[in-house]
Backbone as CSV, one residue per row, in Angstrom:
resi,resn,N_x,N_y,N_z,CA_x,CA_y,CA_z,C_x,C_y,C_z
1,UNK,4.610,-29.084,5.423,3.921,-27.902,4.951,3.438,-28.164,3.525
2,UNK,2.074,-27.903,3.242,1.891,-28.284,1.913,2.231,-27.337,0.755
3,UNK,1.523,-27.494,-0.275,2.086,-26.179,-1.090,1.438,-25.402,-1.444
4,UNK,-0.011,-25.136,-0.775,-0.589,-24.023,-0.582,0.497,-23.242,0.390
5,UNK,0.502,-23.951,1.271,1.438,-23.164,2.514,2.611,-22.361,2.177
6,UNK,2.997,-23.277,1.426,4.654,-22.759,0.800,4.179,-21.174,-0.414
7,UNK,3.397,-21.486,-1.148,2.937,-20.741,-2.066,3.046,-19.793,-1.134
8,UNK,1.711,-19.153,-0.245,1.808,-18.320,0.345,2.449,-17.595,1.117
9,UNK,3.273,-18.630,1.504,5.029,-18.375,2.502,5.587,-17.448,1.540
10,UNK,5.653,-17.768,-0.191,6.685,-17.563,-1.002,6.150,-16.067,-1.521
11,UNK,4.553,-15.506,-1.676,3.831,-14.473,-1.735,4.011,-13.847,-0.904
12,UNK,3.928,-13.501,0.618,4.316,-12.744,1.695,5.737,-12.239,1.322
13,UNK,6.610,-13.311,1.539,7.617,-12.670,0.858,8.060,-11.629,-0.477
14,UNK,7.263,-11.943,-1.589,7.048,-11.074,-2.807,6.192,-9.712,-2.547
15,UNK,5.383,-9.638,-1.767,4.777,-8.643,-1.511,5.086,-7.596,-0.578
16,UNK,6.275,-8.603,0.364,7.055,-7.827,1.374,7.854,-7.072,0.859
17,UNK,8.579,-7.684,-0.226,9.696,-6.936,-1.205,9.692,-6.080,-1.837
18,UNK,8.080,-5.822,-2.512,7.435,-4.708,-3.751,7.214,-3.524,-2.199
19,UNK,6.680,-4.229,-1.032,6.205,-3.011,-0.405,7.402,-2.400,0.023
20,UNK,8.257,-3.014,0.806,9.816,-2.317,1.078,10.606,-1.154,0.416
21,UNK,10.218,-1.600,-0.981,10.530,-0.776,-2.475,9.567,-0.020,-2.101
22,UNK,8.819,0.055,-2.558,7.821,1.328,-2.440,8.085,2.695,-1.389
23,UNK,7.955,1.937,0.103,8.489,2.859,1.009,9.912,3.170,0.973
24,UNK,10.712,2.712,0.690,11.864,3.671,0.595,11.865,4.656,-0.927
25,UNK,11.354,4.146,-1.575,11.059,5.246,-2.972,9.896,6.441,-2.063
26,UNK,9.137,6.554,-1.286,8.280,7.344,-0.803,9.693,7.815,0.459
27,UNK,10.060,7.778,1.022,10.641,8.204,1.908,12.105,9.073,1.259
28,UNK,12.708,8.806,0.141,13.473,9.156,-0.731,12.779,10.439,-1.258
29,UNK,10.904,10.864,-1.665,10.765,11.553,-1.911,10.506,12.696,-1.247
30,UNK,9.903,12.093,0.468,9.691,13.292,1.690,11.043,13.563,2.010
31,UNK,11.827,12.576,1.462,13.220,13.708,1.719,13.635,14.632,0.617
32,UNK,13.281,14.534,-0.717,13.829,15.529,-1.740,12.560,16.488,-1.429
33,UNK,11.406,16.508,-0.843,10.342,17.576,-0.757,10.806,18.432,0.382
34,UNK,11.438,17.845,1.293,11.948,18.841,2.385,12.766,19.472,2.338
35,UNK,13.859,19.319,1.333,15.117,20.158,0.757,14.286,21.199,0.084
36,UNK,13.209,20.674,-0.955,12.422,21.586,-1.889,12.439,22.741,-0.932
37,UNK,11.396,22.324,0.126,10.928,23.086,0.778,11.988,24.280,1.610
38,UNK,12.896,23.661,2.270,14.119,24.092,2.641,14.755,25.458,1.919
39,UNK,14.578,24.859,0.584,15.746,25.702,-0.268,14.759,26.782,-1.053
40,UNK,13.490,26.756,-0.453,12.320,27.931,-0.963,12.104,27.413,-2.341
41,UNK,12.177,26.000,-2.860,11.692,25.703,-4.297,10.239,26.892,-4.897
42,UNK,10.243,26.835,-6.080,8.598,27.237,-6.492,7.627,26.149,-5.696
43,UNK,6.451,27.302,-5.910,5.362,26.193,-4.932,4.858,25.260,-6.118
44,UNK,4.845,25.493,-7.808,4.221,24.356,-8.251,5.292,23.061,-8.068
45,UNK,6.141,23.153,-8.088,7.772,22.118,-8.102,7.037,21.356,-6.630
46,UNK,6.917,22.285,-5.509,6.806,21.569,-4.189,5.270,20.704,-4.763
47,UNK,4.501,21.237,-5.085,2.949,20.430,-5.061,2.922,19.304,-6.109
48,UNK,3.906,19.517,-7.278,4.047,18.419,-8.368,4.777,16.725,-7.555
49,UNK,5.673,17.685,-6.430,6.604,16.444,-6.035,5.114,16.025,-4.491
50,UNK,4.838,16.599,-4.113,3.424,16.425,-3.171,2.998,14.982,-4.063
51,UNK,1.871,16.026,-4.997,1.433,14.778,-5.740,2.067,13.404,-5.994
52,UNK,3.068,13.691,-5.974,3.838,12.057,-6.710,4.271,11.279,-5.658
53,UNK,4.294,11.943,-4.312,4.325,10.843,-2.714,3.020,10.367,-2.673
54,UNK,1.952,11.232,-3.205,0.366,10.662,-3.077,0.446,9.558,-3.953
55,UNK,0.736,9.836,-5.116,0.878,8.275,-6.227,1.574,7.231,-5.375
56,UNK,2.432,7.700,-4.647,3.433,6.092,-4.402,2.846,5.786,-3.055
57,UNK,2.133,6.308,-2.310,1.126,5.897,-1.105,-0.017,5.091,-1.929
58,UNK,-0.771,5.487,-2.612,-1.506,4.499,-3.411,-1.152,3.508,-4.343
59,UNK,0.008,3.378,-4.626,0.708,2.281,-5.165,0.929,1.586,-3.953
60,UNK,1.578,1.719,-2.727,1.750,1.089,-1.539,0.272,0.246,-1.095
61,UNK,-0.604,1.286,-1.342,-1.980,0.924,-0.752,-2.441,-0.432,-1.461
62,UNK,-1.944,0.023,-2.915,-2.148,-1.245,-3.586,-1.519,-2.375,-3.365
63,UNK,-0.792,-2.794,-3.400,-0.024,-3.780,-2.589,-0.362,-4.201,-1.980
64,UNK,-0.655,-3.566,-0.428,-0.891,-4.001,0.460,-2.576,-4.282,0.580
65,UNK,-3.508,-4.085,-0.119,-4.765,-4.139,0.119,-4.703,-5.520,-1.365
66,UNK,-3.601,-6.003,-2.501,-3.521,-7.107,-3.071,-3.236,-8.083,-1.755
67,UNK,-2.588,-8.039,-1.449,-1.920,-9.059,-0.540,-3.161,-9.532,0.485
68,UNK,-3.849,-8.280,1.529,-4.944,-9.101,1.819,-5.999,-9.492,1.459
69,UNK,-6.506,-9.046,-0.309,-7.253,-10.142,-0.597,-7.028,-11.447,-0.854
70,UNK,-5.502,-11.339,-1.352,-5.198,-13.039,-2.259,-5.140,-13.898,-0.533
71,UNK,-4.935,-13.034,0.746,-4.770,-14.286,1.922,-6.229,-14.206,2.945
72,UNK,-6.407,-13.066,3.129,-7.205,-12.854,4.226,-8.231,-12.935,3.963
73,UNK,-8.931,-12.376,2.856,-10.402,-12.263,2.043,-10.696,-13.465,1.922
74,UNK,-9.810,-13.955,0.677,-10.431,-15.442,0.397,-10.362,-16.142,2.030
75,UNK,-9.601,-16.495,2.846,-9.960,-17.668,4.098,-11.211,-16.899,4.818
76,UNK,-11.674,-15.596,4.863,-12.621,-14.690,5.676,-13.742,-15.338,4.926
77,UNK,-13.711,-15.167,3.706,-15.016,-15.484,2.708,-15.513,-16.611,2.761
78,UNK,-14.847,-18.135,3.171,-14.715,-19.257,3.554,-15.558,-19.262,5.072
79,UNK,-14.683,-18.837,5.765,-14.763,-18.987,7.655,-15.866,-18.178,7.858
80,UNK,-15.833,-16.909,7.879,-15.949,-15.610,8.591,-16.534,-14.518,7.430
81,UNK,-17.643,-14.921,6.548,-17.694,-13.894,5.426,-18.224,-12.707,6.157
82,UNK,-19.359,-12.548,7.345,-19.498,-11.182,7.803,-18.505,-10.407,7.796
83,UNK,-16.845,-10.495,8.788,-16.348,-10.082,8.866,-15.278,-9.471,7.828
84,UNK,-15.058,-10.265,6.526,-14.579,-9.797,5.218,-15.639,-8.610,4.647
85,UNK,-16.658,-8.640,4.930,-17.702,-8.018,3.842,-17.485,-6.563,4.751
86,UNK,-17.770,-6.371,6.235,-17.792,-5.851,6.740,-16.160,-4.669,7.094
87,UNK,-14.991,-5.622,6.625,-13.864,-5.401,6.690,-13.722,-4.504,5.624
88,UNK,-14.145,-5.025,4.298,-14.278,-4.654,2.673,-14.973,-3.186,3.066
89,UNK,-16.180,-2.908,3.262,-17.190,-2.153,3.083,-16.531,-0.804,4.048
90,UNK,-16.081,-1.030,4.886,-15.283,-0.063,6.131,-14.052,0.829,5.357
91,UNK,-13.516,-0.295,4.555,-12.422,0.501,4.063,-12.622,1.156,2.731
92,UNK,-14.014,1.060,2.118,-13.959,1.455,0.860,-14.939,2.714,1.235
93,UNK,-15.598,2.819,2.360,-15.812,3.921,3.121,-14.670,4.984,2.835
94,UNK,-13.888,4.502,3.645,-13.067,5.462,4.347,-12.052,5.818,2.818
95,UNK,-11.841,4.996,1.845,-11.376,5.483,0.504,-12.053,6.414,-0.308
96,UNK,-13.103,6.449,0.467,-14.344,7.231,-0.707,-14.655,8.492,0.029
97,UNK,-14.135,9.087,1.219,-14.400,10.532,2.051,-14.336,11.463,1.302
C-alpha cells in the first residue's frame, strides 16, 4: 500500500472520529430538547437549544462534505469531472433552498 493509500486510510479514520463526536454531541442535545420540551421549558430556551442542534448539523455537514472533497472530488476531477461538477452544483442547490 503506498502512502497516498495509507494517508488516506489514516484521514477516513480522523474524519470518522470528528464525525462520531459530533453526532453524539447532536444526539445528547435532541435529548436535553425533549426533556425541555417535556418539562414545558420557555419557548425561547426550547428554540435557543433548536438553534444550536442546527449549528452542530452544519458542523457535521462540514466534515462530512471536507472529507469528500479531500477524496472523492479531487479523484472525480481527475477521472470523471462531469460527475464532480454535477455532484458539486446539486448539492449547493439544495444548500441554497
Amino acid at each position: 500500500m503506498g502512502v497516498y493509500h495509507l494517508f488516506m486510510k489514516s484521514h477516513y479514520a480522523d474524519i470518522k472520529i470528528k464525525a462520531q463526536k459530533r453526532i453524539n454531541i447532536i444526539k445528547g442535545q435532541l435529548d436535553g430538547l425533549q426533556k425541555m420540551i417535556e418539562g414545558d421549558e420557555y419557548c425561547i430556551d426550547l428554540l435557543n437549544q433548536s438553534l444550536a442542534i442546527q449549528n452542530s448539523l452544519r458542523s457535521l455537514d462540514s466534515v462530512l462534505f471536507e472529507r469528500h472533497l479531500e477524496t472523492h472530488v479531487v479523484h472525480q476531477l481527475k477521472h470523471e469531472e462531469k460527475k464532480a461538477v454535477t455532484e458539486l452544483v446539486t448539492l449547493f442547490k439544495r444548500v441554497n433552498k
